[in-house]
KEBA-703104 format. One record per residue (C-alpha): x, y, z; residue in three letters; residue number from 1. Coordinates in steps of 0.25 Angstrom, whole numbers, plus 2048, in hexadecimal, padded with zeros to 3 digits. Example, Ala and Ser with C-alpha at 12.3 -4.5 7.8 and 13.67 -1.06 7.14 Angstrom:
TORFI  px  py  pz res   n
TORFI 831 7EE 81F ALA   1
TORFI 837 7FC 81D SER   2
***
This chain:
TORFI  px  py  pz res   n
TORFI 75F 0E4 947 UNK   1
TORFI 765 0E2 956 UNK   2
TORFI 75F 0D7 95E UNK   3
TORFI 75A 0DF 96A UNK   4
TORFI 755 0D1 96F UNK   5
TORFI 759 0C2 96E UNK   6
TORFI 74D 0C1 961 UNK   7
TORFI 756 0C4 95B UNK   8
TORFI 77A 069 8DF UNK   9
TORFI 779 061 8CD UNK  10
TORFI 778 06B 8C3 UNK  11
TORFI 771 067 8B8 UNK  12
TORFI 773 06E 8AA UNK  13
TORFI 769 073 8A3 UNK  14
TORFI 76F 06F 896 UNK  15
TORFI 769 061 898 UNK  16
TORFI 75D 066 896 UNK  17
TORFI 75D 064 887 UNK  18
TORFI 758 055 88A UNK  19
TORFI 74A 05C 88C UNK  20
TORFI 747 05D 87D UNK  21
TORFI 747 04C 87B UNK  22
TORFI 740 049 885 UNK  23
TORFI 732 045 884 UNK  24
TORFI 72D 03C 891 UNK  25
TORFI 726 049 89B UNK  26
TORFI 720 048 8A7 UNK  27
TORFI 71A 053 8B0 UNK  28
TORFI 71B 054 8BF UNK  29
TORFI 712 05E 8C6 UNK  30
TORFI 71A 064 8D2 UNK  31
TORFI 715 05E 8DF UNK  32
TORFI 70B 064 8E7 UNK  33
TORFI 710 065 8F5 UNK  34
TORFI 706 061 900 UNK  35
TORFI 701 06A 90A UNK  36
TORFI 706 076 901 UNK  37
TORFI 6F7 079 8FF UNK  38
TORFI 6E8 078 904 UNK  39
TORFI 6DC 074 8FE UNK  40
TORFI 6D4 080 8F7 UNK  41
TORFI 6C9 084 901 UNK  42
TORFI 6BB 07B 900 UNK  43
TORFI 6B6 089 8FB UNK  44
TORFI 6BC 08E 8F2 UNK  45
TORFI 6B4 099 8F1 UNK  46
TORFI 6B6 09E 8FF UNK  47
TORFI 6C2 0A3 906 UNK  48
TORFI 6CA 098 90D UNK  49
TORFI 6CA 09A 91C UNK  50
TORFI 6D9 09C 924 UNK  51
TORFI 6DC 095 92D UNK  52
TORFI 6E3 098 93B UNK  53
TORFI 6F2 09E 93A UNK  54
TORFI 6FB 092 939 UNK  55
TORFI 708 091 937 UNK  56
TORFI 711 08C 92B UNK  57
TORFI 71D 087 92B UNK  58
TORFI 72A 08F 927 UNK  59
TORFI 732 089 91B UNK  60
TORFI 741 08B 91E UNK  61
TORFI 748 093 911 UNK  62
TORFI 755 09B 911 UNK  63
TORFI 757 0A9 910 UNK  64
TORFI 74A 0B0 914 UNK  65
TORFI 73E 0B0 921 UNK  66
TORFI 741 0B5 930 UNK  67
TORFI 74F 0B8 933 UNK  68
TORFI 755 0B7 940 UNK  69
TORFI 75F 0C0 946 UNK  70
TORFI 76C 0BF 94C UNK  71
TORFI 779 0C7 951 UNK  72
TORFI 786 0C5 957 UNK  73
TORFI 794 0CC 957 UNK  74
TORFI 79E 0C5 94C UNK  75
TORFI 7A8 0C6 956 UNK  76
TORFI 7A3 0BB 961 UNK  77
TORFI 795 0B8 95D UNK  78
TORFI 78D 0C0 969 UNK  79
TORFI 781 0C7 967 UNK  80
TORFI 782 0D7 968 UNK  81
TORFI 776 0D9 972 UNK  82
TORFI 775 0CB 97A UNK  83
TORFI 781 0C3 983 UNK  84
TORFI 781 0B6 979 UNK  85
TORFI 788 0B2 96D UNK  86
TORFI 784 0A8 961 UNK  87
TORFI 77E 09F 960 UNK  88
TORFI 774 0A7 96A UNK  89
TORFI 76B 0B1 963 UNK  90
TORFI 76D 0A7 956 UNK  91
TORFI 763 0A1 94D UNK  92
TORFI 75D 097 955 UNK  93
TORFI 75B 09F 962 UNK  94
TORFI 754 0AC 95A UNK  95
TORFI 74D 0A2 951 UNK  96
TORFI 747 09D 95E UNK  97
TORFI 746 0A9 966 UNK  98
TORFI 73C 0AE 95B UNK  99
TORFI 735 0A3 959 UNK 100
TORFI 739 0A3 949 UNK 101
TORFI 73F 093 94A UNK 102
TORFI 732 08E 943 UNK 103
TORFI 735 098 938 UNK 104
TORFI 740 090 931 UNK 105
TORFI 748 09C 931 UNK 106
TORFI 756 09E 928 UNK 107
TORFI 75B 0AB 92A UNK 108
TORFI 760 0B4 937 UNK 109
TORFI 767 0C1 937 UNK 110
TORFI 775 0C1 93B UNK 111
TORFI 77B 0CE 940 UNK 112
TORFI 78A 0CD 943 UNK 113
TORFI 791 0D8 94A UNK 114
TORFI 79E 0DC 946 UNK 115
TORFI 7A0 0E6 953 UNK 116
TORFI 7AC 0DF 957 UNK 117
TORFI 7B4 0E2 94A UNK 118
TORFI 7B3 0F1 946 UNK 119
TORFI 7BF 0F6 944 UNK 120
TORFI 7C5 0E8 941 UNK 121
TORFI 7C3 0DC 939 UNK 122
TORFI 7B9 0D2 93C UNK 123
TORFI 7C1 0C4 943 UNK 124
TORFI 7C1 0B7 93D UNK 125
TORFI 7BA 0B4 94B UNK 126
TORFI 7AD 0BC 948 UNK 127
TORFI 7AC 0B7 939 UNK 128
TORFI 7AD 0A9 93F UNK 129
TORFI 7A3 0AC 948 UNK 130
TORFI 79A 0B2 93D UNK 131
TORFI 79D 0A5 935 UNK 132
TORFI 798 09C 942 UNK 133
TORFI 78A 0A3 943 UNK 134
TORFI 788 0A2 932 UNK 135
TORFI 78C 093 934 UNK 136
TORFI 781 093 93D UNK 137
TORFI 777 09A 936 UNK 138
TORFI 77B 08F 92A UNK 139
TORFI 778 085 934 UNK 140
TORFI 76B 08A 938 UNK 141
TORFI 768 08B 928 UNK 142
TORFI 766 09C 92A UNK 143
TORFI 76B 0A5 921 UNK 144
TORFI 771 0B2 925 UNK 145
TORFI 76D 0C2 926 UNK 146
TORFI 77A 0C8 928 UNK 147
TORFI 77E 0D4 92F UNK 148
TORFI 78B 0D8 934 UNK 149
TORFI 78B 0E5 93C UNK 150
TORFI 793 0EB 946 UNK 151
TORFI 78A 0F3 951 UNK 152
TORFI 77F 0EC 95A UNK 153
TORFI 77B 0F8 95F UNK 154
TORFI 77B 105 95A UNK 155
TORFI 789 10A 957 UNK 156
TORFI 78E 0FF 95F UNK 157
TORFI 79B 0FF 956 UNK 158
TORFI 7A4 10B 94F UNK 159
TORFI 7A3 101 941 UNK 160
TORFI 7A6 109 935 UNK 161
TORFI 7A8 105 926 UNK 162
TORFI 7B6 101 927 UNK 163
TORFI 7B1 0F6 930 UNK 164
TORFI 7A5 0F1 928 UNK 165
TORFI 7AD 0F2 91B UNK 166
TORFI 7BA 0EA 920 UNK 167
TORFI 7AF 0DF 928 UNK 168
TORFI 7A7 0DF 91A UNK 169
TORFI 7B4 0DA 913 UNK 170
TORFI 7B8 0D0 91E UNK 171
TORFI 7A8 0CC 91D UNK 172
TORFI 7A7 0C7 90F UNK 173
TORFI 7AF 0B9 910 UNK 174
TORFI 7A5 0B5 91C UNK 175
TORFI 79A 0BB 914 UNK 176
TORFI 79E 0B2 908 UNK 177
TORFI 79F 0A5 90E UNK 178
TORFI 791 0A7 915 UNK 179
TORFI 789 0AD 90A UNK 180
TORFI 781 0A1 90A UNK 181
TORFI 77D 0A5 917 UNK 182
TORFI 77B 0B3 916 UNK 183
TORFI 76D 0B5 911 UNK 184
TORFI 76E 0C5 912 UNK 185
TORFI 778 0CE 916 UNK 186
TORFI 772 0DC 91D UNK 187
TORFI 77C 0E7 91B UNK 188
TORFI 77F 0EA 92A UNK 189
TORFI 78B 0EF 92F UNK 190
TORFI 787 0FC 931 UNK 191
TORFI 77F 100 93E UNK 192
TORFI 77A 0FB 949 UNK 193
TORFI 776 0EB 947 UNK 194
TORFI 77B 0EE 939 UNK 195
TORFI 76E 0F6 935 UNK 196
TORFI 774 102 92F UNK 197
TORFI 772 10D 93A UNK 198
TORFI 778 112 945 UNK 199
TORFI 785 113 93F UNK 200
TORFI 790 11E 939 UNK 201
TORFI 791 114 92C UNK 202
TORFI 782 116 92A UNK 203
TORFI 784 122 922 UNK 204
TORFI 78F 11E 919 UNK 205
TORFI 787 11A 90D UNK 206
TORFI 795 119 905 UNK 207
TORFI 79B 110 90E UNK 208
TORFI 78C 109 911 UNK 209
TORFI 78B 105 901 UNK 210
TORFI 797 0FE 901 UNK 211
TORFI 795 0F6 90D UNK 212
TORFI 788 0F1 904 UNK 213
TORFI 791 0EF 8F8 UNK 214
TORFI 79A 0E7 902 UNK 215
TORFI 791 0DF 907 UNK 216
TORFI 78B 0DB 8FB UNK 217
TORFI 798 0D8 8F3 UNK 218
TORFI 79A 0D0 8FF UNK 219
TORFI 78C 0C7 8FF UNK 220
TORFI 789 0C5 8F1 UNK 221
TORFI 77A 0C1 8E8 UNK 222
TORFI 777 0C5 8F5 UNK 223
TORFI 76F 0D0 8FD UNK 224
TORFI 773 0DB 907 UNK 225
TORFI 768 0E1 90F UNK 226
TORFI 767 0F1 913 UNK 227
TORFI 75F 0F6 920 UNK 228
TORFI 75A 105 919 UNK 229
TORFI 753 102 90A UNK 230
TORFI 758 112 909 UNK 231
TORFI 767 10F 90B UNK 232
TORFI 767 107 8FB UNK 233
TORFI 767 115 8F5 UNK 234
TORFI 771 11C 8FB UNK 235
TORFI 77A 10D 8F8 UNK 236
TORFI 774 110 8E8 UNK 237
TORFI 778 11F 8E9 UNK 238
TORFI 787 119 8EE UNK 239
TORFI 787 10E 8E1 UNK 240
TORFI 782 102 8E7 UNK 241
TORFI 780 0F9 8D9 UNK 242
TORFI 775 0F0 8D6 UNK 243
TORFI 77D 0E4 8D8 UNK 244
TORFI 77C 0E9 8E6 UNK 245
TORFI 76E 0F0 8E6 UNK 246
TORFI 767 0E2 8E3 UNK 247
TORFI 76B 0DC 8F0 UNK 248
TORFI 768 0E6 8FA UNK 249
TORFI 75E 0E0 902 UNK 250
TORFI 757 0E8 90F UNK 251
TORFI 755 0E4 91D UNK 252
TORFI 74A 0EC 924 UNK 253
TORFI 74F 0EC 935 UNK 254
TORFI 742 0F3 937 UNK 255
TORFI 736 0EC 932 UNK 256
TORFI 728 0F3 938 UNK 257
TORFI 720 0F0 92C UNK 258
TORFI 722 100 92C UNK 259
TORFI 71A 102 937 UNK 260
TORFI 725 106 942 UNK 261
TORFI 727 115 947 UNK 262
TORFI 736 114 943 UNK 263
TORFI 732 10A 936 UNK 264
TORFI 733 117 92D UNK 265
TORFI 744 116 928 UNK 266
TORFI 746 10A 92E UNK 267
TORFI 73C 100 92A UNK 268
TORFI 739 0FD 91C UNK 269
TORFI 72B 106 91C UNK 270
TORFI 71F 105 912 UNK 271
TORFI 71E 10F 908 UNK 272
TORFI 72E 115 90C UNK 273
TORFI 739 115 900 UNK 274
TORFI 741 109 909 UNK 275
TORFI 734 100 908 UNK 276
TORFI 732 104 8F8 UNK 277
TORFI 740 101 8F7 UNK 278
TORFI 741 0F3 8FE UNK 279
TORFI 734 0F0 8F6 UNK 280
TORFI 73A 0F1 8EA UNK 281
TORFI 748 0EA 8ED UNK 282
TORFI 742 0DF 8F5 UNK 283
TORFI 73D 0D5 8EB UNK 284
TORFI 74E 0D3 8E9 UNK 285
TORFI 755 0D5 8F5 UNK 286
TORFI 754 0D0 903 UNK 287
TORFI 74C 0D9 90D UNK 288
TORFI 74C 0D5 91B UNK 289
TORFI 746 0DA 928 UNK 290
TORFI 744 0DB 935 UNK 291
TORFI 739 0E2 941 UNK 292
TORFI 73F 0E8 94D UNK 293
TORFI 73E 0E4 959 UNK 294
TORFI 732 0E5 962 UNK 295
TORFI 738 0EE 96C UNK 296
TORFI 731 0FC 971 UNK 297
TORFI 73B 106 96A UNK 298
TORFI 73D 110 95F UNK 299
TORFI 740 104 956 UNK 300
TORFI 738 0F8 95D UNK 301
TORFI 72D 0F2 957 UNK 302
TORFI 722 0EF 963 UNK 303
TORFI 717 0EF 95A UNK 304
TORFI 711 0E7 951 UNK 305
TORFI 715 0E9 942 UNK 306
TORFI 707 0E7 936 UNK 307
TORFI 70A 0DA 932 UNK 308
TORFI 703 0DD 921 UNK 309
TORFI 70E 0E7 922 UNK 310
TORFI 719 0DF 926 UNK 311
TORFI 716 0D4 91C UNK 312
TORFI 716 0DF 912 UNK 313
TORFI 722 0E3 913 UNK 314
TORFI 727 0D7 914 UNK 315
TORFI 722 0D4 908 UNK 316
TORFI 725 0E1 900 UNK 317
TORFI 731 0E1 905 UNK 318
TORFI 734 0D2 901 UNK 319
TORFI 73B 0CE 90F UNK 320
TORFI 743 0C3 90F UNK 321
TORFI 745 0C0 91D UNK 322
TORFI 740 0C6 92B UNK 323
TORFI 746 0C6 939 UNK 324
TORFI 73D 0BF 942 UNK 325
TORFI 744 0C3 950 UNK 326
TORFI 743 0D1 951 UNK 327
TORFI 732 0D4 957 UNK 328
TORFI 730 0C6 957 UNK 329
TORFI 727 0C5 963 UNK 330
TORFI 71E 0D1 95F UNK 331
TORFI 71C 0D1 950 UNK 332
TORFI 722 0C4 94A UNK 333
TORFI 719 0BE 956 UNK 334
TORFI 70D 0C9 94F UNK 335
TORFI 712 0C2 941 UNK 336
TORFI 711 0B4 947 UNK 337
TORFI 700 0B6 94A UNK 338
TORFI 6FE 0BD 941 UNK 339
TORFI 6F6 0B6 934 UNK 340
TORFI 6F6 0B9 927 UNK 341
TORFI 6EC 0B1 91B UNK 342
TORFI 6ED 0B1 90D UNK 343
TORFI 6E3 0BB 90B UNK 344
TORFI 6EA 0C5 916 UNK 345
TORFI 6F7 0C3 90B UNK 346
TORFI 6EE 0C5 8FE UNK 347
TORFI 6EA 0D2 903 UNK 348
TORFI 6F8 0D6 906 UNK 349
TORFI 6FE 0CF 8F8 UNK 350
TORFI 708 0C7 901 UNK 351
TORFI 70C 0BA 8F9 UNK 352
TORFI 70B 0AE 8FF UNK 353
TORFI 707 09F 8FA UNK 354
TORFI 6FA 098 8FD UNK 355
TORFI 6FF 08D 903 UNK 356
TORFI 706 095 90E UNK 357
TORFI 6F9 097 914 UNK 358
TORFI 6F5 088 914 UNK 359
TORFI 6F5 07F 920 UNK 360
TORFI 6FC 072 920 UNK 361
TORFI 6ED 06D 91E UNK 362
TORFI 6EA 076 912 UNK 363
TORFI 6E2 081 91B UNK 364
TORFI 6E4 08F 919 UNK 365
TORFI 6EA 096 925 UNK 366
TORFI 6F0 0A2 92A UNK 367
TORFI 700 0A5 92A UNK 368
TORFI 706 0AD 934 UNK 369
TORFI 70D 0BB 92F UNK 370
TORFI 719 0B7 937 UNK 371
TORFI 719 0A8 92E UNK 372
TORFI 715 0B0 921 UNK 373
TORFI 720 0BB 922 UNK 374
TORFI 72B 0AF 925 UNK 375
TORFI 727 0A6 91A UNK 376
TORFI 727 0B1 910 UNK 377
TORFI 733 0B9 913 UNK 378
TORFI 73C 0B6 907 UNK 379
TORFI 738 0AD 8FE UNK 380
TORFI 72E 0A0 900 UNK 381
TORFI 72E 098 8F2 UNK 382
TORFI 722 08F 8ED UNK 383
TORFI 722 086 8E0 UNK 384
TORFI 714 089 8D8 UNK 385
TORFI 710 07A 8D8 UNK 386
TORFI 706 07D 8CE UNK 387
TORFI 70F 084 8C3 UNK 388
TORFI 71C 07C 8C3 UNK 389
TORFI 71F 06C 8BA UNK 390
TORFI 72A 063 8BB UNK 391
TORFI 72B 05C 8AE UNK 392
TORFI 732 04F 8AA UNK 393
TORFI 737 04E 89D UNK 394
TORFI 740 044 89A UNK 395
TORFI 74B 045 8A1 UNK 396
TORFI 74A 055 8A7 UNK 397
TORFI 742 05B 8B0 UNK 398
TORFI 739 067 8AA UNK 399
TORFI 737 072 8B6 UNK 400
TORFI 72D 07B 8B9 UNK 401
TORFI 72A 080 8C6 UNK 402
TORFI 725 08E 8CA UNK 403
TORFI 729 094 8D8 UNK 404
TORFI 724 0A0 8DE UNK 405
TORFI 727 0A9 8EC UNK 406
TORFI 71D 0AC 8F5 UNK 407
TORFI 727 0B4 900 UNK 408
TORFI 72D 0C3 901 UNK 409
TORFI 738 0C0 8F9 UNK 410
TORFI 73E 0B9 8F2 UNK 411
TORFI 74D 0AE 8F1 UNK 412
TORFI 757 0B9 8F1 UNK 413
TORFI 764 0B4 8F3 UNK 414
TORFI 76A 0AB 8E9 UNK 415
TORFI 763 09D 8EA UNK 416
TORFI 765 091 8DF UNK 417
TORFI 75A 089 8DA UNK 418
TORFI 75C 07A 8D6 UNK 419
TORFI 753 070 8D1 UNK 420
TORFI 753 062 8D7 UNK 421
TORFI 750 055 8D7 UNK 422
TORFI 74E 04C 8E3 UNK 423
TORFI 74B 03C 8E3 UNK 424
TORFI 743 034 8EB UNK 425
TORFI 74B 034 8F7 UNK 426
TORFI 74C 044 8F8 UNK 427
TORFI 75C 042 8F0 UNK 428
TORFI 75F 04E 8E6 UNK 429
TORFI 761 047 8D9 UNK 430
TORFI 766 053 8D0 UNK 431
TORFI 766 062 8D2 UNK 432
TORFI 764 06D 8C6 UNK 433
TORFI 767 07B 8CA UNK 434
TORFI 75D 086 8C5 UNK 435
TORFI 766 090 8C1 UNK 436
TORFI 75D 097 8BB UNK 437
TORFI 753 099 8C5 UNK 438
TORFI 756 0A5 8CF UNK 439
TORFI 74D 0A3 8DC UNK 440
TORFI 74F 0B2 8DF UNK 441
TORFI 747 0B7 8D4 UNK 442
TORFI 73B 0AE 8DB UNK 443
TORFI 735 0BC 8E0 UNK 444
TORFI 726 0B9 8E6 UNK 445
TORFI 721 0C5 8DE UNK 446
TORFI 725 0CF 8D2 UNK 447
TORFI 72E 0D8 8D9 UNK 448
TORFI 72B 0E2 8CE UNK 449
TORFI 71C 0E4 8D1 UNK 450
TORFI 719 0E2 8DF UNK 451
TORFI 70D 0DC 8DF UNK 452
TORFI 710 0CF 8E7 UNK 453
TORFI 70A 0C6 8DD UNK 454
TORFI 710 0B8 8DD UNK 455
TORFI 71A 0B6 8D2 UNK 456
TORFI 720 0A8 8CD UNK 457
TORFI 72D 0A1 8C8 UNK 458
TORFI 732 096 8BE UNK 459
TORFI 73B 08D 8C1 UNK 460
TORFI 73A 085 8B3 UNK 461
TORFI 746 07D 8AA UNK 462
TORFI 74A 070 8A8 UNK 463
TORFI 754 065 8AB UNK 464
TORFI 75A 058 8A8 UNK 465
TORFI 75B 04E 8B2 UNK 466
TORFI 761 041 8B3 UNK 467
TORFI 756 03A 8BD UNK 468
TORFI 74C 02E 8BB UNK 469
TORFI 740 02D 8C6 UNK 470
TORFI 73A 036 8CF UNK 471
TORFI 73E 041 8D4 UNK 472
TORFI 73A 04E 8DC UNK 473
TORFI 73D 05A 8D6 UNK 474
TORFI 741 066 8DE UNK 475
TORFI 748 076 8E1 UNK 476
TORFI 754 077 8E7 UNK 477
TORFI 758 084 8EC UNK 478
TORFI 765 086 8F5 UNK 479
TORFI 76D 08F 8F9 UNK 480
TORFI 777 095 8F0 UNK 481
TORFI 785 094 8F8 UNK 482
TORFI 78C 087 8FA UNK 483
TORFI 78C 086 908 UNK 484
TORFI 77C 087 909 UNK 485
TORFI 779 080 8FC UNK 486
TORFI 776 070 902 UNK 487
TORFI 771 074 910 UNK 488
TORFI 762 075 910 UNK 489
TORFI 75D 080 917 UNK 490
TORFI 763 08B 90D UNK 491
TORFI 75A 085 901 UNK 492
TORFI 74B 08C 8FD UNK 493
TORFI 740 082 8FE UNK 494
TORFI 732 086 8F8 UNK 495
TORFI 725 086 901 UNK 496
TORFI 71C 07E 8FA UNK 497
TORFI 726 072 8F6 UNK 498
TORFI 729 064 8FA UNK 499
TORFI 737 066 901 UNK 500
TORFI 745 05C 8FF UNK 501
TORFI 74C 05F 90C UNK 502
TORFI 759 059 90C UNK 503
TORFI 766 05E 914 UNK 504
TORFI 76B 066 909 UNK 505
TORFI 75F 068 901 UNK 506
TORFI 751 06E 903 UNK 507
TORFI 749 06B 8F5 UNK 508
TORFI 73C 070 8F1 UNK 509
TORFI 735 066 8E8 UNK 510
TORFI 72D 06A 8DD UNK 511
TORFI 729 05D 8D8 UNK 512
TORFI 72C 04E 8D4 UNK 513
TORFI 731 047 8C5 UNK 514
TORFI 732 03C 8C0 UNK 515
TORFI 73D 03A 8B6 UNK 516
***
């Protein structure tokens, strides 16, 4: 939506495995308990345990999910559409900073280019190098990307039709494909005013509006597209849109009230409504995104303070991945910020979460705020289960089994590889096994089929060959999938309650330590 203000590796084969079967020598290794993951049971078991005062945790740094910034400029010289400056003003550093969000170890920002300057002709070499400058930036920065190209800032600010957004779309697809990395989500745009579907004579050309979606997606592949409207799928079904495409239409709520504005009825995603059965149902797989509108006293302001049950609801119903933060920041993110939730408060509600998240650096149980919760949820937040998961020596191999589970919204949903490493005693990776046959996007935090947010649990489990002698830690690797995001840091997934390996291009969650 428009900013009416400034807030706005060593592969090993598996093969070598048959030296499993003659080998006798076995030793056990428990995974290592992590301190401060944990308090102490209460002197009293019987009694409930008292909480403590809000206090605040701190937020673990992952890719692809949590509070999302916002950003806009024109592709043809980098200016804002309603403010005198260019970029890098309004960028991620200044909106991170005017919302107050820089402690949140944020990774994503929404990134509206306008193509106003071209309809009618082709977009300039210029423009895409001055897309290319602010994606390099954002790489930079270590944020990923929540595309958007569109044509009118205001409403009907431009005369763009199909024959623009078609002939753009193809000029589009080679700066798409060399950033993919980059590009967490790709919200259809185009049409509208800010992009958002409305307001437009291509509005109700449903023809035309199912191929831009087939477009797009050919053009952005294993990945997902987001739609504003839930409703507007099945007139793309009654139009062909195939499976292959179906299964990564995502959904990107612009009006998030927790149902509970006047106007919320058609335009936010509202209990009880088809759009909100809907996006229920498809959520689990896809990416969903939102935003609140602005606090401003109009027809579509949002002045009032929205049930925060509800919104965590829907948040998690709904399986958000990612939130932005700087649209109502200072009326109810600032509500969010004081306002506590206790384990028992998300009991009653059946909102996952783990134990530990509620414990003190000293073991105390404490209060979290709504506005900490939410942005360490969105997505996905991994955890080993300690308790459930062996490292095994025999030999010469390494027997695996460790059990992960999710406590967020959602869950990994873009491709994500998952390697097994291990590290000697001055942090150096000595060999690298890629798990193949471990998908991370299957790690859904509940049974998507029942819908009872009841905690489920994954296996990780196999065996390999390794040529070591001594002690090592043994840990999970998880980096990005493209080339150019692989060895930086930033873009891998650590867990929560793990010892962390932080090296320039690696961030490595260790489940425990070997002796071969």
């Amino acid at each position: 939506m428009r900013h009416i203000t400034l807030f706005s590796i060593l592969i090993i084969c598996m093969s070598m495995l048959s030296v499993l079967s003659c080998a006798d020598d076995k030793a056990t290794f428990p995974v290592w308990e992590y301190e401060g993951e944990r308090g102490e049971d209460s002197e009293n078991p019987g009694e409930p345990e008292e909480v403590g005062p809000l206090t605040s945790i701190k937020a673990i740094r992952n890719p692809e999910r949590g509070y999302n910034l916002e950003s806009n400029y024109f592709s043809h010289n980098l200016r804002n559409p309603w403010h005198n400056v260019s970029f890098p003003s309004l960028w991620i550093p200044e909106i991170a900073t005017m919302n107050n969000a820089l402690p949140d170890s944020l990774t994503l920002t929404q990134l509206t280019f306008y193509l106003s300057d071209f309809v009618g002709k082709d977009i300039s070499q210029g423009a895409f190098d001055n897309m290319q400058r602010v994606f390099d930036d954002a790489k930079e920065l270590g944020y990923k990307i929540h595309i958007v190209f569109a044509y009118d800032y205001d409403p009907y600010a431009t005369d763009a039709e199909f024959e623009d957004v078609f002939r753009h779309l193809e000029q589009l697809k080679p700066f798409i494909r060399d950033n993919i990395g980059i590009i967490d989500l790709w919200r259809m745009g185009f049409i509208g005013a800010w992009g958002e579907g409305n307001q437009s004579p291509m509005s109700t050309d449903w023809d035309n509006k199912t191929k831009l979606v087939k477009g797009i997606l050919d053009a952005y592949p294993d990945r997902f597209m987001a739609l504003r409207y839930p409703s507007h799928l099945a007139r793309f079904l009654e139009r062909g849109l195939g499976d292959e495409y179906v299964k990564r239409v995502g959904y990107t709520n612009d009006y998030f009230t927790a149902s509970e504005h006047p106007a919320a009825p058609g335009n936010d995603y509202t209990f009880g409504s088809a759009d909100y059965a809907q996006v229920m149902e498809k959520g689990p797989y896809v990416k969903v995104v939102g935003e609140i509108p602005y606090d401003e006293d109009t027809q579509w302001g949002l002045d009032f303070l929205i049930s925060v049950p509800n919104s965590i609801r829907a948040l998690k119903e709904h399986h958000y991945s990612a939130f932005d933060v700087t649209q109502n920041n200072a009326l109810n993110f600032a509500n969010w910020k004081r306002y506590e939730l206790t384990p028992a408060a998300l009991k009653e509600k059946n909102v996952l979460f783990d134990e530990s998240y509620f414990r003190s650096d000293e073991g105390k149980l404490v209060a979290r705020s709504a506005y900490q919760f939410v942005r360490d949820h969105l997505g996905y937040r991994l955890y080993i289960d300690k308790e459930n998961s062996r490292l095994e020596v025999t030999g010469g191999a390494l027997n695996y089994d460790i059990t992960v589970y999710n406590t967020g919204f959602s869950t990994i949903l873009n491709p994500r590889p998952i390697k097994l490493v291990f590290v000697d005693g001055q942090d150096h990776i000595t060999q690298i096994v890629d798990l193949d046959d471990v998908d991370p996007r299957t790690w859904q935090p509940c049974d998507p089929r029942l819908n009872d947010f009841k905690q489920i649990y994954h296996n990780i489990k196999g065996n390999v060959s390794v040529s070591l002698s001594g002690k090592y830690k043994v840990g999970l690797w998880m980096p990005d999938p493209t080339d150019e995001l692989e060895e930086i840091a930033d873009f891998s997934i650590i867990f929560a309650n793990t010892e962390i390996i932080h090296t320039q291009k690696h961030r490595i969650s260790v489940i425990g330590e070997v002796n071969f």
